[in-house]
N, C-alpha and C positions, 0 to 999 in steps of 0.2 A: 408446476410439478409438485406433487406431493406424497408426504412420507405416510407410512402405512406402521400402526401402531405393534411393538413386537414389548414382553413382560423380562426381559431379562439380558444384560449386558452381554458383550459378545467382542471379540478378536479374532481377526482374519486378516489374510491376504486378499490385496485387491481390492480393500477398503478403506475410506480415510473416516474421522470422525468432525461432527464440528460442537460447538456449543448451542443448543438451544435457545434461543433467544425468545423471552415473549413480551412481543411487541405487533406490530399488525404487518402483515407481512404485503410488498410492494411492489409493484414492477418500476421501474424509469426508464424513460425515452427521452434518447437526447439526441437534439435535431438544432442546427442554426444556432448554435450557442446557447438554446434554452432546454429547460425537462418539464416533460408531462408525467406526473404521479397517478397511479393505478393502483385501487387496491385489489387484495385475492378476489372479491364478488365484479371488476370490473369497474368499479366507481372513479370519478377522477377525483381525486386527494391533493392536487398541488397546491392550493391557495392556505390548505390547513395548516401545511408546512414551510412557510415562506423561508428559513433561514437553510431550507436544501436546494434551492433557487441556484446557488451556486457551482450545485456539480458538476454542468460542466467545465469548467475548468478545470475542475479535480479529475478529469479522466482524458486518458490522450486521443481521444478520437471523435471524429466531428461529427459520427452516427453513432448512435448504438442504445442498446437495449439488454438495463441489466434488471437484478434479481436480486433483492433482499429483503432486511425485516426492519422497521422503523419501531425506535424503542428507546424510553425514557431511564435514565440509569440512576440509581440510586449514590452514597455515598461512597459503595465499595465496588462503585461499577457494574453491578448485578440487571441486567432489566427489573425493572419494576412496573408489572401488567396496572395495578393502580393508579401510579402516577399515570402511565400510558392513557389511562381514560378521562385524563384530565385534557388532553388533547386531542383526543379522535373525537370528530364529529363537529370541533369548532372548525366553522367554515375560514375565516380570517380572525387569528387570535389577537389577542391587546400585547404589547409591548412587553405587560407582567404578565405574561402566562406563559408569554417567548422567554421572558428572565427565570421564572420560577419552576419550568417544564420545560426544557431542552431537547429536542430530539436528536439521536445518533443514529446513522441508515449505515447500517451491518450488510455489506455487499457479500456476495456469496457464489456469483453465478452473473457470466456472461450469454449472454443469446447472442448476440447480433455486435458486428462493428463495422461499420468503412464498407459495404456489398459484401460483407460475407457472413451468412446465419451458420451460425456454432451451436445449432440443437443437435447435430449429430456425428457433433465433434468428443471426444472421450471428455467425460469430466474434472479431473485430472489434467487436461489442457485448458480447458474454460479458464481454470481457474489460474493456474498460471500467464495466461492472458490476460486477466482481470488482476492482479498482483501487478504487472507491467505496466497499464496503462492507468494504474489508479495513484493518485496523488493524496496521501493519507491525510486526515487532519482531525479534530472534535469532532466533529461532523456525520465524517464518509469515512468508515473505517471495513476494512479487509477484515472477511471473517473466516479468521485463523484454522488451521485443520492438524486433524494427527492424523498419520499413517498409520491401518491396522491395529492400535492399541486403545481399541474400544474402551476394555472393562478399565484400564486405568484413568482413561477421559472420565468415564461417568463417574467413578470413585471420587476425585476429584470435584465434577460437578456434585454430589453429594456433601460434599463436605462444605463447599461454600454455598451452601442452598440455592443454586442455580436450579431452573427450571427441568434441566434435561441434557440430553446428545442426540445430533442426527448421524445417523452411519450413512453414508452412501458409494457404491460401486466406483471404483476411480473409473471404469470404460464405461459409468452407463451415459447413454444418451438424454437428452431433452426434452421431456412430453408435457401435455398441460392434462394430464389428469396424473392420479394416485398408482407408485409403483411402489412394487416390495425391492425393485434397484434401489430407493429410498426408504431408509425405516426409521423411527423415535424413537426415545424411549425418555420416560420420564421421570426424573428425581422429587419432583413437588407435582402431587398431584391435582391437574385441572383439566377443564372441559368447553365445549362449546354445548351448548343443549336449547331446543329450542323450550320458548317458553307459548304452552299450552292453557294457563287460562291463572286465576289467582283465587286464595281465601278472603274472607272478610277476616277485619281485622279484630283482634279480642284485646280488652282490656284498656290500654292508653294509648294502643299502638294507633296507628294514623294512616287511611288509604286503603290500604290490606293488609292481611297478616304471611302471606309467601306465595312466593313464585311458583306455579308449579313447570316441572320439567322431565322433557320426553324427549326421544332420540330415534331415529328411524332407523326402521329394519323392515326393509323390502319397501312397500309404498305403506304399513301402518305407523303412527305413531306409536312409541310404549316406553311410557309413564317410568320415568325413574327417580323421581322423589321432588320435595318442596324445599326451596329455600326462604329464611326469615330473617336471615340477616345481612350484615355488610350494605348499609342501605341508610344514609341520613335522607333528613326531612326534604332535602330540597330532589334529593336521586327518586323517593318514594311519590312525591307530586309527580315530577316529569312521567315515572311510569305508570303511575294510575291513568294519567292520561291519554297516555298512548295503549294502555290497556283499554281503556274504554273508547277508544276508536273505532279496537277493533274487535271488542265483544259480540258475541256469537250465542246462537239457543245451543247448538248443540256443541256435547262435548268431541273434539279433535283426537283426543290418543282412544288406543283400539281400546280398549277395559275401562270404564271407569274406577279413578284412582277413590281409594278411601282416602277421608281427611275429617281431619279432628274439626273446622267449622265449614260453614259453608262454601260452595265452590262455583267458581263464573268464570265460563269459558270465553278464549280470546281468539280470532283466526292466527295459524301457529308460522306467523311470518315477524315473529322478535328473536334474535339468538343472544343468548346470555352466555358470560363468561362467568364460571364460577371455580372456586377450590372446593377441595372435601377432603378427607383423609382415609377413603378406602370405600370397600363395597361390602352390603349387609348379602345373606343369601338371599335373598329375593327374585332379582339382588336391586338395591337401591342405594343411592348417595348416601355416606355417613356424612352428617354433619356439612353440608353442604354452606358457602359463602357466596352471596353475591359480588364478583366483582365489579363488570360492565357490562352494556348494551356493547355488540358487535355489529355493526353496519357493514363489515368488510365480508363476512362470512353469511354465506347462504344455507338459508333451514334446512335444501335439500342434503348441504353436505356434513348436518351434524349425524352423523349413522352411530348406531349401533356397533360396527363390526369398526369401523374408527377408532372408537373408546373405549373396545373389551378385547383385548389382546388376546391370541388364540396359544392358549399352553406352551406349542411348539414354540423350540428356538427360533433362530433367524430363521428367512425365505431359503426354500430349497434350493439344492444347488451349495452353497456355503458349509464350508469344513470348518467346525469348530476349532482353533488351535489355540491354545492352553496359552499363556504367555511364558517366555522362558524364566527362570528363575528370578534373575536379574531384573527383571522391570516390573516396576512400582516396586522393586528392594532398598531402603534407603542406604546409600554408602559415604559411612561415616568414619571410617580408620583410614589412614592416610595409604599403607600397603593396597585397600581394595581401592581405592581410586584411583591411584597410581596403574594400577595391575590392569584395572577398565581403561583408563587415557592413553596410557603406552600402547596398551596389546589386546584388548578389548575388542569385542565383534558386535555388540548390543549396539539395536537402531537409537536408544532411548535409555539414557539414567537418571537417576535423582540423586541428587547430590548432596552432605550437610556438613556444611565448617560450622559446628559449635551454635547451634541451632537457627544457619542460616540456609534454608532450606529451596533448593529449586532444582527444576529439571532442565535436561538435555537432550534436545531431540534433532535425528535426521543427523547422525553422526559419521553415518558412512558414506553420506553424500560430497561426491568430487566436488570442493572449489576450487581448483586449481585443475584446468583439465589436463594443461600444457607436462605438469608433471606429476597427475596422478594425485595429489596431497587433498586428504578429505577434510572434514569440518572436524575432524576428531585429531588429526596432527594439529592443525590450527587450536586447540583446545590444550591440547597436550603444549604446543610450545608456548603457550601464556603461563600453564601451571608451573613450568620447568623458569621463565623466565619473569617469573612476577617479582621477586626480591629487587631487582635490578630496573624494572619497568612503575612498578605504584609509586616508588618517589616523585616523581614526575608525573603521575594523578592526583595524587591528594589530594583532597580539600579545592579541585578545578572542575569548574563545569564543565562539562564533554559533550560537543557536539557529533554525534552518532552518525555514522555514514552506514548503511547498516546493505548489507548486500544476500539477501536470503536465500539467493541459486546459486551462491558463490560469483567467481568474477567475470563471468561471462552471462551472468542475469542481470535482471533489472535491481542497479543501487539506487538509494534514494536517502537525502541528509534527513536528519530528525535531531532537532532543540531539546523540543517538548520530552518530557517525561513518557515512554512506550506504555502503553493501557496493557494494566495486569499485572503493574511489577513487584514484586514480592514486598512485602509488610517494611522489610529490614534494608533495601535502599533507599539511600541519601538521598537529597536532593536538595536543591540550592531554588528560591524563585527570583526571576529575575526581572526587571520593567520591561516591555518589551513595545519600544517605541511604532506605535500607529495602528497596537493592539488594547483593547480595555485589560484585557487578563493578563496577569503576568506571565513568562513561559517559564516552567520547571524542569530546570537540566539536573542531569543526574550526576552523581560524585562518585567514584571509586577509589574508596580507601583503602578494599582488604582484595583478599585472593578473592573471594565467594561474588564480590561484584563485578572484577575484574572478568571473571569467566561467564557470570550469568550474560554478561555484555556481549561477550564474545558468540554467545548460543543464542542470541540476538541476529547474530550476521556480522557482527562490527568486525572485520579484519584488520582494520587500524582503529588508532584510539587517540583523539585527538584533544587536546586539553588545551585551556585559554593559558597565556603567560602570567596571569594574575588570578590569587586565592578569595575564595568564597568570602572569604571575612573580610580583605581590603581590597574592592575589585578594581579600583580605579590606579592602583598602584603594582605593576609587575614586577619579580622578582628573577625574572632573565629578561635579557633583548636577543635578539636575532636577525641576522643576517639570512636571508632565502635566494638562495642562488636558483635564476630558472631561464633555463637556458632556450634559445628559440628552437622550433622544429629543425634537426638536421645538424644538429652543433656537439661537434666532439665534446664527449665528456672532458678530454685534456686539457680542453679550452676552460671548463667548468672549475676545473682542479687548479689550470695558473691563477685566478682570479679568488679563490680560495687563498691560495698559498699567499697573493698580495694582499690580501684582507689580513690573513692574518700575522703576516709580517708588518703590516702598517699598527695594527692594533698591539701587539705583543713590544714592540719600539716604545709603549709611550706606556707601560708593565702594567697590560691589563691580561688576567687569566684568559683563555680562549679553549672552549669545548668546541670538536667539531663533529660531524655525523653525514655519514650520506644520505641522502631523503631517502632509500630504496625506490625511488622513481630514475629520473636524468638531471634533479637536480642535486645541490649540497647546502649544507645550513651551519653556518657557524653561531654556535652560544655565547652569551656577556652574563653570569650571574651576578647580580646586579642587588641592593640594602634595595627596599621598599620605599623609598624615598621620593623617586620621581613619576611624574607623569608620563602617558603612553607619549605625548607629543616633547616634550623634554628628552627622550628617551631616539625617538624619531628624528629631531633634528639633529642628536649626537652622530646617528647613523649614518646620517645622508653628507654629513663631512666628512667622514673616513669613505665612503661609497666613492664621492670626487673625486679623494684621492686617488683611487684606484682606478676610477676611470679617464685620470691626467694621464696615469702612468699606463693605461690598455685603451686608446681610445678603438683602436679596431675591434676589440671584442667585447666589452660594453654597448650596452642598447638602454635608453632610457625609455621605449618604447613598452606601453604595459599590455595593449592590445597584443596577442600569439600572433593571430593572421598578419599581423603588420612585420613584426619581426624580420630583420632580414636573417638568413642563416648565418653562423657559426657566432653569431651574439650573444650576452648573458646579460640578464635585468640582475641589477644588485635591487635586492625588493627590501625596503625598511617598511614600506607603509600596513606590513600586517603584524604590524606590532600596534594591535590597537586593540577596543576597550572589546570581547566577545569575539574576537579573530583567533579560531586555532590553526596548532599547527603539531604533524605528526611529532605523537614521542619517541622520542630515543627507546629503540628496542621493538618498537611496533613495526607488525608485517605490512606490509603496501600487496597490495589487490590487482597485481603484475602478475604475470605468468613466472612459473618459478619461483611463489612465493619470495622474493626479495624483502632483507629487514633492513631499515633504515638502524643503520649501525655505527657507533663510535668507532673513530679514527684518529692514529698518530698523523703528527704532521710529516714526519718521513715515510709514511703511505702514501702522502698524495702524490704517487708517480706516473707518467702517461700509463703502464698498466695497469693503474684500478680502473676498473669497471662497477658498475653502480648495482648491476644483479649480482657481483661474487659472495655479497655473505646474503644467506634463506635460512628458513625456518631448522635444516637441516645441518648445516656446518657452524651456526651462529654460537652454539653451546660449545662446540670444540675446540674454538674463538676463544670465548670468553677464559676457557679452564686453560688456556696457553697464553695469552694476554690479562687477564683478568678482567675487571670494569673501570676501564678509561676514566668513566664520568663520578669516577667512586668518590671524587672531594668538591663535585660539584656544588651543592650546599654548604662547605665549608669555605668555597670561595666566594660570597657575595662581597661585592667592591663597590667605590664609588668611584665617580668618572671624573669629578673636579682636578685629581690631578694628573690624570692622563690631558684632557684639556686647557691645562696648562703646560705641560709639554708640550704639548701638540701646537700651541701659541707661540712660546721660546723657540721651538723650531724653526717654524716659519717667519719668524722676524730672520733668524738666522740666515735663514736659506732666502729669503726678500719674497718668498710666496705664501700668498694666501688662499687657501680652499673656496671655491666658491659654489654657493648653494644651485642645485643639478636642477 
C-alpha cells in the first residue's frame, strides 16, 4: 500500500501520523522459524540483509506477514537514504559493511498472522496487533504513531531534518496499490525519477557529465531536469556502465530536453533517488543530487502526479481541524502544568522544567480499566509524588517495564535506552554479559525524567540496589516476601513482623513497604561497603531464622507452580549485581492502581490488605503520617555488629542458624 503525495500539514480525526522513514521499504514472511525479504518492486532481499534473519523470534507468531521500511540510521537516529545505498544491492555483505552499515526494519503494519489476513481489518488494529506480538530490539523496532496531531508531528519532523510524515485513516483497510486513505508529506525534499539517457562529460569530469531525469504522466515520459552531482569515481564507472547497456538511438521522454553538451539516450528502466531543494516554473528540479540507484522501485511507478502535489488540502472527505490552543504550546510555569495534570482535557502536551523539553501523548487513555484512572492521573500522581519517590532513583539504572495500553495491554521489559530519548537524559552503559555492545540504562534524577519515563508507559519504576558510580556495592539489602498463589496476605504480614523482630533484636534500622502486588519487602540501608553476596549470606541467616520459628508458612521453593498454598519465599537472592526491585512510592500495574507504600510496624495487622493505599489516597497518607522512609539515607549501617549479637545469642540459647 502506498501513500499519495499531499503539499501541506494537516490535523484530524480518525487519523494517526507516523515518521517517514527513508530507507527501502519491505514486506517479511515469516514461516517455520525463518523470513523471506521482499522489496516494494517484488525482489527477494533476504541474503542482503542477514542480521534480520532473526525476526522471527522477535515476533509472537509462527505465520505472518509484515510491513515495513529497512533503514540505516545515522548518529542522531535519523534514517540516512545515503548510508542506506551503501547496502541495497549487496547481494551478501562482508562483516564490515554489517559493522559499518547496520540495518534497523521500522515495522509499521501487520497483514497476516496464525490463518488470519488482517488486510481488512481497521488499521488502528493492525497495528496494535503488531505492538503485541513484536519483541523490540536494534534491529526490529515498532514504528511509533500519533493520534490526529499531524501538524505537530511534521513540525517536529522539520526541525530534526527527518525526511517527512505519513498520515493514514485509523479504519482504512489494506490494499497493494496507492490510496489517499494514505498520504506523505515531505520535510526534506526527494524523489524517485527515472533515468532517461546522460550528457558527455566537460572538462575533467569522467564518464558523463548528468543524469538526465523524467517522471511519467500517462504513458509519456517528461523530462524534469539533470543531475551532476552526488556521484564519486567508483558510483560514476558503475553507472556509465549500465548506461551503456542500455543505450538507445532514440530519445525516451516525450520533448526533447535541451542540454548544455551532448545527449545519449538509455532504455528508461534505471530509477534514481535524488534530493533537490524545490521546483523552477517550468517546472524542473532545482539543484538536483544524486543519491542512489533504486532496485526496489519500478520506472512505471516514478509518476508525475506521485511528485507534484495537487494545491488542495488533504483527500476529500477530511475536516480540517485547527489544533486546540494547548498543543504544540510549550508549558513551562509550574501553575500551567499543574492546571493541565490535575484537570487538563488535552490528548497531548509539551512539557519544559528549565530547558528540559518533552512531550506527552495519549493522556486520556484508560490504564487502569478496573477504575477508570487514565495515563494522565498516572502522570499527575508522579508529579505530586516525586520529592518523596527520586531518592530512590538517583544515580540507578532502571529497568523499564513499559506497558503502552496500559495494564491490560501488551507489557514488555526494556534495559536498553528507548530510541528517541531526548538530548538531556542520563544514561549509565553497562557490560552486558553474551552481548558485544554494552546496554544503556537510563537514570532518573529530576522530575522532567521521572515523567518523561512515565509517558513511556512505565507505571512502576524500578532501580538496581546499587549506584552508577559503584555498581558492584549496594547501599540497601532487601528482604522480598512472595508469597505462593492463594496465601493470605496475613500469613505475608506474620513473617514480616518475624523478620523484623528478628532483625531489629540484634539494633539493625528496618524500613518496610508493601510491594502493591501480594507481596511485602522489608529494607537494611546498609555503608557501601559489602558485596551483593556478603550481603546475601547475611540474609539467608536471619531468613532461617524465621523459618525455624514458621516452618508451615515458609517455602524454600522458587518455582510459583511448585508452591504449595498458604506459603511465603523469604527471597534474598535478588539482591544481586543488575536485579531491580519496585521503589517505594511507585504504582504497581494492578487494577486499582495499588502503590507499593511505607508501613509502620503496628500496621502490619490481619486487616491490611496490599490494594488499600493507590494512586488516589496515597497523598492523604502521606500529609496525616508523613514519609516513613524520610531517614532512610541517614540510616546506613553496618552489619558486623548485629552479627555479633546474633553469635552471643546463639552460643546462649546453644542454637545455631543453619544455611537454607
Amino acid at each position: 500500500m502506498l501513500a499519495t503525495l499531499i503539499n501541506r500539514p494537516f490535523s484530524g480525526p480518525g487519523w494517526l501520523f507516523e515518521i517517514k522513514w527513508d530507507g527501502a521499504r519491505t514486506l517479511a514472511w515469516i514461516e517455520d522459524g525463518k523470513v523471506r525479504l521482499r522489496s516494494r518492486a517484488g525482489n527477494e532481499v533476504t541474503h542482503q540483509y542477514p542480521e534480520l534473519a532473526n525476526l522471527p523470534r522477535h515476533i509472537g507468531a509462527s505465520r505472518a506477514l509484515l510491513d515495513g521500511e529497512i533503514v540505516v540510521l545515522d548518529e542522531k537516529g535519523r534514517s540516512d537514504f545515503e548510508r542506506m545505498q551503501q547496502r541495497m544491492n549487496v547481494q551478501r555483505p562482508s562483516p564490515d559493511l554489517l559493522s559499518r552499515y547496520p540495518v534497523t526494519y521500522y515495522l509499521f503494519d501487520l497483514l497476516y498472522g496464525d490463518g488470519y489476513d488482517l488486510r481488512e481489518v481497521p488499521l488502528l488494529e493492525r497495528k496494535t496487533f503488531l505492538r503485541r506480538i513484536l519483541d523490540p530490539s536494534r534491529e526490529f523496532r515498532f514504528s511509533d504513531h500519533q493520534l490526529e496531531r499531524g501538524k505537530e508531528l511534521f513540525e517536529l519532523a522539520r526541525q530534526q531534518d527527518l525526511e517527512g510524515i505519513v498520515g493514514k485513516r485509523i479504519d482504512s483497510f489494506y490494499s497493494s496499490a496507492r490510496s489517499q486513505n494514505w498520504v506523505k508529506l515531505k520535510a526534506t525534499k526527494t524523489l524517485d525519477a527515472v533515468v532517461g539517457g546522460w550528457t558527455a562529460p566537460r572538462g575533467s569530469r569522467s564518464h558523463f557529465g548528468s543524469l538526465l531525469l523524467g517522471l511519467y504522466q500517462g504513458e509519456a515520459l517528461r523530462f524534469v531536469g539533470h543531475a551532476g552531482t552526488g556521484t564519486d569515481e567508483r558510483m560514476r564507472e558503475l553507472l556509465m556502465k549500465k548506461l551503456h547497456e542500455r543505450e538507445i538511438g532514440k530519445c525516451p521522454f516525450d520533448k526533447i530536453p535541451e542540454t548544455n553538451e551532448q545527449a545519449f539516450w538509455a532504455k528508461p528502466d534505471l530509477v534514481a533517488h535524488v534530493r533537490f531543494i524545490g521546483w523552477t516554473e517550468e517546472p524542473r528540479l532545482r539543484a538536483p543530487v544524486f543519491l542512489a540507484l533504486r532496485n526496489d522501485v519500478r520506472p512505471e511507478e516514478c509518476r508525475w502526479e506521485n511528485e507534484m502535489a495537487p494545491p488542495a488540502a488533504p483527500p476529500s472527505g477530511l475536516a480540517i481541524v485547527r489544533s486546540p490552543e494547548i498543543v504544540g504550546t510549550v508549558l513551562g510555569k509550574k501553575d500551567e502544568i499543574e492546571a493541565e495534570l490535575f484537570s487538563g482535557k488535552q490528548e497531548s502536551v509539551i512539557l519544559d522544567f528549565e530547558g528540559k523539553r518533552f512531550r506527552l501523548t495519549h493522556l486520556n487513555k484508560v490504564f487502569f480499566p478496573e477504575s477508570s484512572y487514565t495515563k494522565r492521573d498516572l502522570v499527575a500522581y508522579y508529579y505530586r509524588i516525586a520529592e518523596y519517590l527520586l531518592p530512590f532513583l538517583k544515580e540507578r539504572p532502571l529497568v523499564l517495564r513499559r506497558y503502552p495500553d496500559g495494564i491490560k495491554g501488551q507489557a514488555f521489559f526494556q534495559k536498553n535506552m528507548p530510541e528517541g530519548v531526548p538530548k538531556w537524559i542520563e544514561t549509565v552503559s553497562v557490560p552486558s554479559e553474551g552481548k558485544r555492545e554494552d546496554v544503556q540504562y537510563v537514570i532518573a534524577n529530576d522530575l522532567a525524567s521521572l515523567l518523561y519515563l512515565t509517558g513511556l508507559g512505565c507505571i512502576d519504576h524500578n532501580p538496581w540496589s546499587s549506584r552508577r558510580d559503584d555498581q558492584e556495592h549496594p547501599d540497601y539489602f532487601f528482604f522480598d516476601l512472595d508469597p505462593a498463589e492463594g496465601t493470605e496476605f496475613s500469613s505475608v504480614l506474620t513473617i514480616a513482623r518475624a523478620l523484623h523482630e528478628k532483625l531489629t533484636q540484634v539494633g539493625l534500622k528496618i524500613f518496610m513497604k508493601t510491594s502493591g502486588a501480594t507481596g511485602f519487602h522489608l529494607y537494611l540501608p546498609v555503608e557501601r561497603v559489602y558485596t551483593f553476596e556478603q550481603l546475601r549470606m547475611f540474609g539467608e541467616i536471619f531468613a532461617q531464622l524465621v523459618t525455624t520459628e514458621h516452618p508451615g508458612l515458609v517455602t524454600h521453593e522458587r518455582i510459583v507452580a511448585k508452591r504449595r498454598p498458604g506459603r511465603v519465599l523469604i527471597d534474598v537472592t535478588q539482591n544481586s549485581l543488575g536485579r531491580p526491585l519496585a521503589a517505594p512510592y511507585t504504582v504497581r500495574a494492578f487494577p486499582r492502581a495499588p502503590v507499593s507504600a511505607p508501613v509502620e510496624i503496628r500496621e502490619l495487622r490481619p486487616t491490611l490488605k496490599p490494594e488499600r493505599f493507590n494512586i488516589k489516597n496515597l497523598l492523604s497518607r502521606l500529609k496525616q503520617k508523613g514519609d516513613l522512609w524520610t531517614d532512610f539515607w541517614k540510616s546506613r549501617q553496618r552489619i558486623e555488629g548485629a552479627l555479633d549479637q546474633l553469635g552471643a545469642s546463639s552460643l546462649e540459647s546453644g542454637t545455631q542458624p543453619k544455611p537454607r
